[in-house]
C-alpha positions as CSV (number, residue, x, y, z in Angstrom):
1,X,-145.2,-158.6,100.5
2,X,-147.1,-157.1,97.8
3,X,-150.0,-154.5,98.6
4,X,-151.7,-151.5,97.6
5,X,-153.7,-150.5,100.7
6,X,-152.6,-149.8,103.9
7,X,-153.9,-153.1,105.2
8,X,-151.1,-155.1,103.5
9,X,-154.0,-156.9,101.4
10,X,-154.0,-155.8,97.9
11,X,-157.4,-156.1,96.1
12,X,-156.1,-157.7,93.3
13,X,-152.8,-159.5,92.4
14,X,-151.8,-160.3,89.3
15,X,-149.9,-164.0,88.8
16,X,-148.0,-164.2,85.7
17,X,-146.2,-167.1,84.1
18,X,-143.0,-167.3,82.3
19,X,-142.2,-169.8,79.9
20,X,-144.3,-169.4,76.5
21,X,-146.0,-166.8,78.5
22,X,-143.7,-164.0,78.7
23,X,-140.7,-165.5,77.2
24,X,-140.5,-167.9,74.0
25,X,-139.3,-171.3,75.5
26,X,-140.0,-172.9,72.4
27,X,-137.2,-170.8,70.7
28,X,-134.8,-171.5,73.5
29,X,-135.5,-175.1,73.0
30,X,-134.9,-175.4,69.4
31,X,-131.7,-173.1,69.8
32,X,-130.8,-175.9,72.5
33,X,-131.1,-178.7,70.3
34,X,-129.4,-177.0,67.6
35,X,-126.3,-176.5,70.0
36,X,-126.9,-179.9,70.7
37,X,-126.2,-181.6,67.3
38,X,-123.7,-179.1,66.3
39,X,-121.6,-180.1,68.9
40,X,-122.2,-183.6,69.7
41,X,-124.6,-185.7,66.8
42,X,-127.8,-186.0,65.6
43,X,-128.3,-189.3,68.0
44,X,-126.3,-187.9,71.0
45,X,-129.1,-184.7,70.9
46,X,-132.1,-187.4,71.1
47,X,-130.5,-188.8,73.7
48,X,-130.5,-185.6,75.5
49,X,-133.7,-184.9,74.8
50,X,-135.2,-188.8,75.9
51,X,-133.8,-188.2,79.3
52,X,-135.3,-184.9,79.9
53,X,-138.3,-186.3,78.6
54,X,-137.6,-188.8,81.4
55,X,-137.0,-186.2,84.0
56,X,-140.2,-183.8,83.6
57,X,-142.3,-187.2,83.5
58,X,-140.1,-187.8,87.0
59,X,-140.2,-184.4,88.2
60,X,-143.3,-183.0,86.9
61,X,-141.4,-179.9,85.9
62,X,-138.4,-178.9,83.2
63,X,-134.7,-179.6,84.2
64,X,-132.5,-178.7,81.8
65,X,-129.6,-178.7,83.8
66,X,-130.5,-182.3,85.4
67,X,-130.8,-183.9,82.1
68,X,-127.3,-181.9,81.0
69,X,-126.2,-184.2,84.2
70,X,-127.5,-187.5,83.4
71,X,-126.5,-186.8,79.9
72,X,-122.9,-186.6,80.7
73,X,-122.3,-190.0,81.0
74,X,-119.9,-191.7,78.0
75,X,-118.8,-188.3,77.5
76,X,-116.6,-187.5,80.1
77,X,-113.8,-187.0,77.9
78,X,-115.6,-184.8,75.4
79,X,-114.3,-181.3,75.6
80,X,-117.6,-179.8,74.3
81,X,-119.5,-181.1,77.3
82,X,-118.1,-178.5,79.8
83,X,-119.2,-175.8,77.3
84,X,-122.8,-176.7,77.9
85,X,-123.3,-175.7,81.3
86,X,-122.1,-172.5,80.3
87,X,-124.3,-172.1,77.4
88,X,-127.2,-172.6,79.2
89,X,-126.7,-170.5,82.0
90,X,-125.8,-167.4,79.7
91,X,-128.2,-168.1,77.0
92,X,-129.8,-164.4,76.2
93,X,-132.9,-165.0,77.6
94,X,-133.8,-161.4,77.2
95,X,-133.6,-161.3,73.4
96,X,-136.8,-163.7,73.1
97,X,-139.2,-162.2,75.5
98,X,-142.7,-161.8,73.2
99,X,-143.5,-158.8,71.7
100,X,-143.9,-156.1,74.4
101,X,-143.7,-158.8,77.6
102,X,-142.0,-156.1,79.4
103,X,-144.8,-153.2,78.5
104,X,-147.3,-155.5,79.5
105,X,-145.7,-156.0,82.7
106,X,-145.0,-152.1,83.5
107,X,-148.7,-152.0,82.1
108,X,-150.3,-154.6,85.2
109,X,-147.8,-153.3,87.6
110,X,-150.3,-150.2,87.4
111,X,-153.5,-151.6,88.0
112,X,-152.3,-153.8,90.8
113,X,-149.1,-155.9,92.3
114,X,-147.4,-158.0,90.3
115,X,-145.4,-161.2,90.7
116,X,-144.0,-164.2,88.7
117,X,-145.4,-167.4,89.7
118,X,-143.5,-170.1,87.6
119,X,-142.5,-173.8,87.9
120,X,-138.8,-175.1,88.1
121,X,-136.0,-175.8,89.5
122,X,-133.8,-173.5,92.1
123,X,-131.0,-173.1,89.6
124,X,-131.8,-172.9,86.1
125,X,-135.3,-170.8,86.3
126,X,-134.3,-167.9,88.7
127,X,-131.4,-167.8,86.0
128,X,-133.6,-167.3,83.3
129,X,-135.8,-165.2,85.0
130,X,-133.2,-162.7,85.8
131,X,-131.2,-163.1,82.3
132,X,-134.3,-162.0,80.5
133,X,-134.8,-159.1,83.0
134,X,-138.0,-160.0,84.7
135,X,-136.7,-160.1,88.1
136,X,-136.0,-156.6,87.7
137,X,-138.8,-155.2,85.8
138,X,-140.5,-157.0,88.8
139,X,-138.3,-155.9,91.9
140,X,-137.4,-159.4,92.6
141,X,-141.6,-160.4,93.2
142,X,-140.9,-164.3,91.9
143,X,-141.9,-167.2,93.4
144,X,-141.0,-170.3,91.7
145,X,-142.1,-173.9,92.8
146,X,-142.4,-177.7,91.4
147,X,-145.8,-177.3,91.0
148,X,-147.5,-174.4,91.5
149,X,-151.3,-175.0,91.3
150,X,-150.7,-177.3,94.5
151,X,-148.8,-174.3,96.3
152,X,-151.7,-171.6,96.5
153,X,-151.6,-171.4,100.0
154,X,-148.0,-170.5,100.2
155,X,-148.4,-167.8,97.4
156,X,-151.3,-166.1,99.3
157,X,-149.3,-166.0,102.3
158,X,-146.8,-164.3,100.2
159,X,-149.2,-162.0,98.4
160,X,-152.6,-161.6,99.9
161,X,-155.6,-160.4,98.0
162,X,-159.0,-160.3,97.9
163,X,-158.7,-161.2,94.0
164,X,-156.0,-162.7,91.9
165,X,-155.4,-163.4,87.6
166,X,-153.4,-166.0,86.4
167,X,-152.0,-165.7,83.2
168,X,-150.6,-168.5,81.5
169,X,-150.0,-170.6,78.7
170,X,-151.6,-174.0,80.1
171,X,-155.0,-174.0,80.4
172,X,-154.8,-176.9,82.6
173,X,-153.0,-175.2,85.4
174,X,-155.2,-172.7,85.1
175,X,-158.2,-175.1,85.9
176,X,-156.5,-176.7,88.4
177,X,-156.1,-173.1,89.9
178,X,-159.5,-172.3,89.7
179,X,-160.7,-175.6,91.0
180,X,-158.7,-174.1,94.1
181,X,-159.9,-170.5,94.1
182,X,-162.7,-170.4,92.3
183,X,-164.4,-166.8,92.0
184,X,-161.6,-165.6,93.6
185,X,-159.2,-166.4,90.6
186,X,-159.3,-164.6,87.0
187,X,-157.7,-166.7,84.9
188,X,-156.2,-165.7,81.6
189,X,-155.1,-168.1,78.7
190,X,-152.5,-167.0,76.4
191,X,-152.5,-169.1,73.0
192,X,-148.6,-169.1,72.5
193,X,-146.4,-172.2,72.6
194,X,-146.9,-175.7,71.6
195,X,-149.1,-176.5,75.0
196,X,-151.3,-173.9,74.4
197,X,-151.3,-175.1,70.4
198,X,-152.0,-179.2,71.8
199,X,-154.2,-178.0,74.9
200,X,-158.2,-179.9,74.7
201,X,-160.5,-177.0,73.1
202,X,-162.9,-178.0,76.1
203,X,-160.0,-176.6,78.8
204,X,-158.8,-173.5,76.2
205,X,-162.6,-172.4,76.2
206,X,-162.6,-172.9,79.9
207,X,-160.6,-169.9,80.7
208,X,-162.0,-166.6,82.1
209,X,-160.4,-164.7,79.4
210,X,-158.6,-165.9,76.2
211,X,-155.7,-163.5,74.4
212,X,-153.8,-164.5,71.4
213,X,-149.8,-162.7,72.6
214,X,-149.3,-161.7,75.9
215,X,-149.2,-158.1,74.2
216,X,-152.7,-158.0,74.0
217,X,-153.1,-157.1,77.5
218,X,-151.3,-154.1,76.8
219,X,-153.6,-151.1,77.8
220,X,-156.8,-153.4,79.6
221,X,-158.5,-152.1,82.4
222,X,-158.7,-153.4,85.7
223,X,-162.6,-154.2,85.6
224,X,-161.5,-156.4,82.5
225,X,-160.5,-158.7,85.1
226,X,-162.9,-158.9,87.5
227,X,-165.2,-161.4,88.6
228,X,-168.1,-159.9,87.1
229,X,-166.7,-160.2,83.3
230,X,-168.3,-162.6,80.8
231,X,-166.0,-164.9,79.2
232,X,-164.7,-163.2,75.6
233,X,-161.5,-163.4,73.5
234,X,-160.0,-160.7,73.5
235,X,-158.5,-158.9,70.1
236,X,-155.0,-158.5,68.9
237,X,-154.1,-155.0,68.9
């Protein structure tokens, strides 16, 4: 349990997301693809990449390694397909967090607790997590579920506070959130990655605070986050 009082309830807890949050997913899924037609076709990649498509509209989340087991099939014999699981499970994560991800971190992990709360599976996401050296910047505080916005009772369980910020790259998780917890929830909007890029202007403006790189929170203030802060973009340093 996270707290900074002696009553175990910390006054505010910050949430932060992973994918095209802290970590560019985008570049790990292009480097994906790449690997994909390199060693298997241009039409065996798409295929790949129709059944994930499948499997997030199934699951509601990203499985990587679930569509790499689907997409097996007719390949059985290929010697390149065995290579994959490896691939993904070592890819350097760490070498594609943004710009200063980890600063930031070590920078909210002074104004109050921290944690990870992320979607995904039980395999591939704690693997990433820890490969790009967030579990440890983070002493392990992650908490990863299918879908998290519907799981806000759980994570205050886990982390009690009289306040919480989300920060994430979907704006409409982070309305759903505050649909939930209202004044109690900060949210913060980070405009990286193609969902923030595609996300309805209506829910981007919606957020309690808007940054361009997750950088940018590098050096704010803890009343930056409260309830009583007006709405504003903040600037790039």
């Amino acid at each position: 349990m996270l707290s900074d009082n002696a009553s175990g309830v910390a006054s505010v807890v910050f949430l932060l997301d992973v994918d095209n949050t802290l970590l560019d997913n985008d570049r790990f899924a292009a480097d994906l693809g790449e690997k994909l037609e390199q060693a298997f076709g241009a039409t065996e990649r798409d295929r790949y990449w129709a059944i994930y498509a499948q499997l997030r509209d199934e699951l509601g989340y990203a499985d990587y390694l679930g569509a790499l087991q689907r997409f097996r099939a007719g390949l059985d014999n290929d010697p390149a397909l065995l290579q994959m699981s490896a691939w993904l499970l070592e890819y350097p994560f760490a070498d594609h967090l943004y710009p200063h991800a980890l600063d930031t971190v070590a920078h909210l992990c002074t104004l109050g607790p921290t944690a990870i709360l992320s979607d995904g599976d039980v395999v591939f996401q704690p693997r990433k997590i820890q490969h790009a050296g967030l579990w440890s910047a983070l002493d392990g505080n992650v908490l990863i579920y299918l879908h998290k916005q519907q799981m806000l009772v759980a994570m205050q369980q886990r982390y009690p506070a009289a306040h919480y910020v989300m920060v994430d790259d979907k704006p409409q998780i982070l309305a759903d959130m505050k649909q939930r917890l209202g004044h109690r929830l900060t949210t913060v909007f980070v405009r990286q990655g193609h969902y923030a890029a595609a996300a309805p202007t209506e829910l981007q403006s919606a957020a309690d605070l808007t940054i361009a790189c997750i950088g940018d929170l590098r050096g704010r203030k803890l009343e930056d986050f409260l309830p009583s802060t007006p709405t504003i973009d903040l600037p790039a340093n």
